[in-house]
C-alpha positions as CSV (number, residue, x, y, z in Angstrom):
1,X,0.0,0.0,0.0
2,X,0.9,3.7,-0.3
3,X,1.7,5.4,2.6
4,X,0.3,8.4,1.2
5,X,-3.0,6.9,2.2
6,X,-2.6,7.1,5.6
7,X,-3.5,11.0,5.0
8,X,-5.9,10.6,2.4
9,X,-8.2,8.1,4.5
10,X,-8.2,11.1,7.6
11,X,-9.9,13.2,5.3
12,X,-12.3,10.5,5.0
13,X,-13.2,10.3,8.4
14,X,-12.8,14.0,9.2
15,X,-15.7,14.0,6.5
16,X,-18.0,11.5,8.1
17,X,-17.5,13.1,11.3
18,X,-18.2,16.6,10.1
19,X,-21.6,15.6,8.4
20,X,-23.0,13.5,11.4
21,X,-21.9,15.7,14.8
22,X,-24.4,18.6,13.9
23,X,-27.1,15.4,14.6
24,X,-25.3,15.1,18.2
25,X,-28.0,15.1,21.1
26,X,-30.6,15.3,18.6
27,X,-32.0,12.0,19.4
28,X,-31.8,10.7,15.4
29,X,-29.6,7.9,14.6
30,X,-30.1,7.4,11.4
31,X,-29.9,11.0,10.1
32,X,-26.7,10.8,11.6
33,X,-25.4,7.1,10.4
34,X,-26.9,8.9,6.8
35,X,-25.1,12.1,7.2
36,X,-21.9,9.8,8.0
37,X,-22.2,7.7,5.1
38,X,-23.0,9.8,2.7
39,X,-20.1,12.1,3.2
40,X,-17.7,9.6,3.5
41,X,-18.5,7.6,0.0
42,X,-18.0,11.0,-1.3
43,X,-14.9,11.7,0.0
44,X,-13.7,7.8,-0.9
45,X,-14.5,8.4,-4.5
46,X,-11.3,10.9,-4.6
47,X,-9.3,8.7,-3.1
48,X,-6.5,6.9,-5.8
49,X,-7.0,3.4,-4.4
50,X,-9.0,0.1,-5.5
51,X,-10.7,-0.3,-2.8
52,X,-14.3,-3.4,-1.5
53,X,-16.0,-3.1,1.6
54,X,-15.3,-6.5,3.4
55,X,-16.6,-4.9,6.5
56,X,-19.7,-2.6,5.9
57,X,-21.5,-0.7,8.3
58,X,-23.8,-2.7,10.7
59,X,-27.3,-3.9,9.2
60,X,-28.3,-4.3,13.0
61,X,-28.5,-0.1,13.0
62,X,-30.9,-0.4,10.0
63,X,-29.2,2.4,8.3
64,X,-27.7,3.2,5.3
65,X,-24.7,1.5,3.9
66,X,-21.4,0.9,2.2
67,X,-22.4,-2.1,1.5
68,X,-20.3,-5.2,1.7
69,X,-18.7,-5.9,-2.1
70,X,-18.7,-1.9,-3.0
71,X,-16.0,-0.6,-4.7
72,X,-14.5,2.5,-3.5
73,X,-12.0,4.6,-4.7
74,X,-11.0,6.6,-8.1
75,X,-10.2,2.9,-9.2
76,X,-6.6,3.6,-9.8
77,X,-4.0,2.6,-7.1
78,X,-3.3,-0.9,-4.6
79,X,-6.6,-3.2,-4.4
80,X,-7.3,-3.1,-0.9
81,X,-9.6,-4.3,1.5
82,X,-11.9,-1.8,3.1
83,X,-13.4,-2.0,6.5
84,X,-15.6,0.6,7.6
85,X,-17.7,2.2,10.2
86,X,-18.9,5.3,9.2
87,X,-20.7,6.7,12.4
88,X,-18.9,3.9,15.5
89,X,-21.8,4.9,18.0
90,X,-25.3,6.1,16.1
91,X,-27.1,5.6,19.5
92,X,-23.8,8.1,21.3
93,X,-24.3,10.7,19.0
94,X,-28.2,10.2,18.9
95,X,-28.3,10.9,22.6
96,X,-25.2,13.0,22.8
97,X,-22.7,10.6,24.9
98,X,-19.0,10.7,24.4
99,X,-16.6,8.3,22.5
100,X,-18.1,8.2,18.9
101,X,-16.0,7.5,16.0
102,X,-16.0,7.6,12.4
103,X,-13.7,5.3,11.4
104,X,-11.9,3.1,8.3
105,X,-9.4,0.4,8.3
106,X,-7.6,-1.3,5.0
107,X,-5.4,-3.7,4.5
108,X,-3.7,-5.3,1.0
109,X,-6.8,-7.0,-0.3
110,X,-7.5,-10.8,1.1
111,X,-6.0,-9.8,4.3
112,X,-9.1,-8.8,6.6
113,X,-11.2,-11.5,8.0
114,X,-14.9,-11.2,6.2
115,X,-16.5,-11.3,9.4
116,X,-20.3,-11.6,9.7
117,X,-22.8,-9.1,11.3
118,X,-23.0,-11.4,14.5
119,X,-21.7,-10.8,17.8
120,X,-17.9,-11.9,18.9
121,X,-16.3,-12.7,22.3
122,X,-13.4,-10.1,22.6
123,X,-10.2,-9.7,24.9
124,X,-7.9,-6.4,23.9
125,X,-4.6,-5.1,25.6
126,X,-1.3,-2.4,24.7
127,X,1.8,-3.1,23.9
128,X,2.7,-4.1,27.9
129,X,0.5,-6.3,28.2
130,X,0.6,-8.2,24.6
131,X,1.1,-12.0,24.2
132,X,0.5,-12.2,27.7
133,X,-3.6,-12.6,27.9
134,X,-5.6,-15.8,27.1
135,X,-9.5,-15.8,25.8
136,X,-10.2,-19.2,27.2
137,X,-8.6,-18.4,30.4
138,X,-10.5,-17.0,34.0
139,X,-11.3,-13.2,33.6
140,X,-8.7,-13.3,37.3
141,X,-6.2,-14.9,35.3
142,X,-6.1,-12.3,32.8
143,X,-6.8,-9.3,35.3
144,X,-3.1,-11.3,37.1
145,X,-1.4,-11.4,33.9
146,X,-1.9,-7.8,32.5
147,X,-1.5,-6.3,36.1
148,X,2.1,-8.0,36.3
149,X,3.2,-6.7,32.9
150,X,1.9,-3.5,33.4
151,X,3.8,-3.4,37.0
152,X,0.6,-2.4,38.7
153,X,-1.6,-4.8,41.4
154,X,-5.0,-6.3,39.9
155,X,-7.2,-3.4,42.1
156,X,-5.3,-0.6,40.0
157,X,-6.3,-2.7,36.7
158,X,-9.1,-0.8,35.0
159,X,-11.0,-3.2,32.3
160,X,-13.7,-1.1,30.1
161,X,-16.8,-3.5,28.9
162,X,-19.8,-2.4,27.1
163,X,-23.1,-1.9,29.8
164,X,-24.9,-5.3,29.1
165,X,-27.0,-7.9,30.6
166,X,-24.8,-10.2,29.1
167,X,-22.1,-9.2,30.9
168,X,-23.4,-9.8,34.6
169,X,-21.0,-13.0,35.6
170,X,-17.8,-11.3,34.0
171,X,-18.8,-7.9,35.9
172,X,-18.7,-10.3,39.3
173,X,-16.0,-11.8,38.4
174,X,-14.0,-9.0,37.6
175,X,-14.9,-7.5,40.7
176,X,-14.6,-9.9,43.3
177,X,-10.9,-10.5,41.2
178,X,-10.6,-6.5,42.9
179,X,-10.4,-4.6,39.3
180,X,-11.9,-1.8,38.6
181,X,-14.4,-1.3,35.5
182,X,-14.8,1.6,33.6
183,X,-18.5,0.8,31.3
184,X,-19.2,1.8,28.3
185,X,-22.5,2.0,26.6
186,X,-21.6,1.5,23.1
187,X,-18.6,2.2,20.8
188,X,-16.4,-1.0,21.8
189,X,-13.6,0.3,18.7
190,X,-12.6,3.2,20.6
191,X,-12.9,0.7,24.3
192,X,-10.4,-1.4,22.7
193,X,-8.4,1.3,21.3
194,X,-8.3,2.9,24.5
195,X,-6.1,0.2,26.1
196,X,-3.3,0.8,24.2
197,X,-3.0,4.6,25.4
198,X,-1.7,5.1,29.1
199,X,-3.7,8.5,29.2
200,X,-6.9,6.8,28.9
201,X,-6.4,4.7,31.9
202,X,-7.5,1.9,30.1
203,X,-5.9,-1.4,30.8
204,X,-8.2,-4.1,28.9
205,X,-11.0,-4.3,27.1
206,X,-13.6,-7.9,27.5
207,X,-16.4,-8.7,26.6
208,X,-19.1,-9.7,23.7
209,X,-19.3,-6.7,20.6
210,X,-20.1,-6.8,17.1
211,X,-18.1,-9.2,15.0
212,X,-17.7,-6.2,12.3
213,X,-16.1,-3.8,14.7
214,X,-13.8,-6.4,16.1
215,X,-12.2,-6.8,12.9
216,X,-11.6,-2.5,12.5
217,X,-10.3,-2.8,16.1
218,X,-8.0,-5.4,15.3
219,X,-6.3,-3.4,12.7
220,X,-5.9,-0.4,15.2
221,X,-3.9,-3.1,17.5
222,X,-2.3,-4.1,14.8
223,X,-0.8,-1.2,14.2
224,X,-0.2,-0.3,18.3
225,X,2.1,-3.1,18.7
226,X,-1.5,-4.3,21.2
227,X,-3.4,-7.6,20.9
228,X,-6.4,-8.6,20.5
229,X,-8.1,-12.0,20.4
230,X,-11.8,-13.0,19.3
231,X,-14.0,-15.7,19.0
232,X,-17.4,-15.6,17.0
233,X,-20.3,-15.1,18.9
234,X,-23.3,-16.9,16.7
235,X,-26.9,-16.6,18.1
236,X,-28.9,-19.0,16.2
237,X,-28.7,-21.8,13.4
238,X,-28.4,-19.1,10.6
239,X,-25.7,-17.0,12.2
240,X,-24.1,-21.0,12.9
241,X,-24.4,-21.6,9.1
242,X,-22.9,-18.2,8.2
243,X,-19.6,-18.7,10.0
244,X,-19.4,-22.5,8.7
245,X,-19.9,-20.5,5.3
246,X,-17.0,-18.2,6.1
247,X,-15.1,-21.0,7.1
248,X,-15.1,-21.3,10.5
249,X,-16.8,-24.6,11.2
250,X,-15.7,-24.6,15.0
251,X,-17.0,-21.6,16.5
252,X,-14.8,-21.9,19.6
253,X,-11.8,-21.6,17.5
254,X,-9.8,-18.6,18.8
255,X,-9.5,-15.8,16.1
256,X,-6.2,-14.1,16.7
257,X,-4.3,-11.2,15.3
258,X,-3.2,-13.2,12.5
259,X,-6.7,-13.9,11.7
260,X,-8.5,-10.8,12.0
261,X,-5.9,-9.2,10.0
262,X,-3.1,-10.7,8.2
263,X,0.2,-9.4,6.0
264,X,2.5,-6.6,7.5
265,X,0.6,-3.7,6.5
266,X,-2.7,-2.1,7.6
267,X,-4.1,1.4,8.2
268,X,-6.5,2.7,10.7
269,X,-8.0,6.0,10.4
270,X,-10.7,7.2,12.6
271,X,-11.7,10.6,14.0
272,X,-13.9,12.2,16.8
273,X,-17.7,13.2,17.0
274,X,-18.0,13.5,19.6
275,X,-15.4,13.7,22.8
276,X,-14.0,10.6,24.4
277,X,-10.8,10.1,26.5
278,X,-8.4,9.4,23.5
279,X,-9.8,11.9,20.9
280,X,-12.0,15.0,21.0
281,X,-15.0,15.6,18.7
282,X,-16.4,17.8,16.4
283,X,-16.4,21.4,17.9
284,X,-17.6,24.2,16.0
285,X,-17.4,27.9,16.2
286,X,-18.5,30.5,14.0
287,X,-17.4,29.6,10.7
288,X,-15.1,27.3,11.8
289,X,-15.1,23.6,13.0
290,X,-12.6,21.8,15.1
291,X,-11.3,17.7,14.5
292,X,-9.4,15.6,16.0
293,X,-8.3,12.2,14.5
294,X,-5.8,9.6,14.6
295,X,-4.2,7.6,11.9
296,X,-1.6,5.1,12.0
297,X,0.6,2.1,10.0
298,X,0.9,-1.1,10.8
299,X,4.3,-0.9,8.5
300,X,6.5,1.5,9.3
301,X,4.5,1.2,13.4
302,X,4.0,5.2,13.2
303,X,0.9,7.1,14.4
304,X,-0.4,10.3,14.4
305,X,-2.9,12.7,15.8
306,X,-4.2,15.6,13.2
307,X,-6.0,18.7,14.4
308,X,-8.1,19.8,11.8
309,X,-9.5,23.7,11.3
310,X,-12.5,23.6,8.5
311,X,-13.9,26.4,7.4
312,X,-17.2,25.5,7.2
313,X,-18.5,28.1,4.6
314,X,-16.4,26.1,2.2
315,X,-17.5,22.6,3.3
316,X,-21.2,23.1,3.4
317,X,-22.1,19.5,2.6
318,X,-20.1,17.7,5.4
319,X,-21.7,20.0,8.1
320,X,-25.6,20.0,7.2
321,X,-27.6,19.3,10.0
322,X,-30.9,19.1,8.1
């Protein structure tokens, strides 16, 4: 891949995220997963790559698309594979919570795992703490292992999870283990991203996501030098038959890094809408709005934050909030 598209895929995001934060607190998903969308197909089309959504934006949000198999790009450039999340947290910016994302990952094309829209079992760490956690193992196991690479004890270990029912025996666990838990209510890209950034105060990220945003959080780790490992989550007989489809006929097979994203190269792109602990969001003021995003290479390991200043006269159609 070109590493000129590390750059070229921010203004992707920054895009997406300027069209969808005026709908922050508004209480309209969709308008905003739309606004999202919209602006960052438009912005794609520019963009001298070859590039097929092999991860498209949820169908459980019942929004619009980039649908998996669509091509993106001028159509000139590496073939790569393309997974995407236009608006990471419709229901954050709907009800004006922090952490939402737009966000974009490639890789050379055949090297991201076609993941189905089904849930996935998920265990993320930094650098520190890498190679040393294990999905099938106790949650206290884990909370032992990342507290001794990290050089802390377990009860300064912070693990973020999403808010779910689902989650009521790991919460205990994790608790009577003496951790600490930091929820979250949706948006489990930037809770595993967050690990890998000592600012956040994030230590490890567990718990049952979306399948598609476990493979865009994978490449983020990728590139941090962090890990992350998976296994599919299917619900029913037809999510079963999907993953035998995909290939994965035992679903307790352990997905990891290798698996979710393969080859040396990958790039993650993803900016804020709205503020979270590693990235601010959109912020406007008079005739001017404010991003912040982050973009890094697996590659050459390098990442970077870009503040963004948009004159917003001169970008009317990423900013419409109607």
């Amino acid at each position: 891949m070109e590493r000129s598209l590390t750059m070229e895929l921010v203004r992707v995001t920054e895009a997406a995220a300027l069209s969808s934060a005026r709908w922050m607190g508004r209480g309209k998903k969709e308008e905003a997963d739309d606004a999202a969308t919209t602006a960052m197909r438009d912005v794609f089309d520019t963009i001298p790559m070859e590039g097929t959504v092999v991860i498209g934006e949820g169908e459980r949000d019942e929004a619009p698309m980039l649908y998996i198999g669509e091509k993106l790009g001028s159509g000139n450039g590496p073939r790569v594979d393309v997974a995407v999340d236009p608006l990471e947290g419709t229901n954050i910016v709907a009800n004006g919570m922090s952490n939402a994302l737009a966000v974009i990952a490639i890789a050379d094309k055949g090297n991201l795992l076609h993941a189905p829209d089904m849930y996935m079992q998920k265990i993320a760490v930094g650098p520190q703490a890498a190679g040393k956690i294990d999905i099938n193992a106790p949650v206290t196991d884990n909370l032992k292992a990342v507290a001794q690479a990290k050089g802390k004890d377990v009860e300064d270990v912070v693990v973020t999870l999403l808010r779910r029912d689902r989650h009521a025996d790991l919460i205990r666990d994790i608790r009577a283990a003496g951790a600490r838990i930091k929820f979250i209510q949706d948006g489990d890209v930037a809770g595993v991203i967050n690990t890998a950034f000592d600012e956040t105060g994030v230590d490890m990220y567990i718990g049952i996501g979306g399948a598609p945003e476990g493979v865009i959080s994978a490449v983020a780790m990728k590139c941090l030098g962090g890990e992350q490992q998976a296994k599919l989550a299917p619900e029913n007989d037809e999510e079963l038959q999907r993953c035998k489809k995909m290939g994965v006929e035992d679903v307790s097979q352990v997905l990891y890094m290798d698996d979710l994203v393969s080859g040396d190269d990958a790039i993650f792109a993803a900016s804020g809408v709205t503020d979270g602990e590693l990235l601010k969001g959109v912020h406007y003021k008079g005739e001017s709005a404010h991003t912040q995003s982050l973009v890094m290479r697996a590659k050459s390991g390098t990442v970077r934050f870009v503040d963004g200043k948009h004159n917003v006269k001169k970008k009317p159609n990423f900013v419409m909030g109607s």
